[in-house]
C-alpha positions in Angstrom: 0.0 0.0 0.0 2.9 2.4 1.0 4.7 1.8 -2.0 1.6 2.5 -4.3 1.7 6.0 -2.6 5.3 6.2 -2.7 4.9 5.2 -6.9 1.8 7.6 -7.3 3.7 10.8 -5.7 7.1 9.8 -7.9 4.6 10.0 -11.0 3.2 13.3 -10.2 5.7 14.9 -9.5 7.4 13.8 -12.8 4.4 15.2 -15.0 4.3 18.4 -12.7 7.8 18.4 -13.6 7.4 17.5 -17.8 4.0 19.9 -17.7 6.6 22.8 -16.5 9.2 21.9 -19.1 7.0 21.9 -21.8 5.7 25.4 -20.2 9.0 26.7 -20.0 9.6 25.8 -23.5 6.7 27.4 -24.8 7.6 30.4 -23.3 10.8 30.4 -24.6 9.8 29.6 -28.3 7.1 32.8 -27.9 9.5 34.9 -26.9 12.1 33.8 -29.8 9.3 34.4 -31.8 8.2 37.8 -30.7 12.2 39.0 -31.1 12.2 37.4 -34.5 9.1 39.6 -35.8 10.2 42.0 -34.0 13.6 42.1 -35.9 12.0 41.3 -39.6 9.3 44.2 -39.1 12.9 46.7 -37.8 14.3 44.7 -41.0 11.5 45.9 -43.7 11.2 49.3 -42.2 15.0 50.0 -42.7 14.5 48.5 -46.3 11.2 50.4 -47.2 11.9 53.7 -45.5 15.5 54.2 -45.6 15.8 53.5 -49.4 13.3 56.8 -49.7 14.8 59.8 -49.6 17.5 58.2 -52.0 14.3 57.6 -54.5 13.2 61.1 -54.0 
């Protein structure tokens, strides 16, 4: 019976632990994502607005 416990805890613990990894990792991936759109939108502003004056 104690051992069942014991077993039941271990498992629980283990997906508290995989659900935060996976959490973590999300987060991580958003925020890679956010500075990569970030950098492509400052990326086709310098190309679309500093190639302007030079037109005109």
């Amino acid at each position: 019976m104690q051992k069942s416990q014991v077993e039941s805890v271990a498992v629980a613990v283990l997906v508290e632990l995989m659900v935060e990894t996976v959490a973590a990792l999300i987060n991580i991936i958003c925020l890679c994502c956010q500075y990569n759109s970030l950098f492509i939108s400052y990326k086709i502003i310098t190309m679309t607005v500093i190639p302007l004056p030079q037109i005109g």
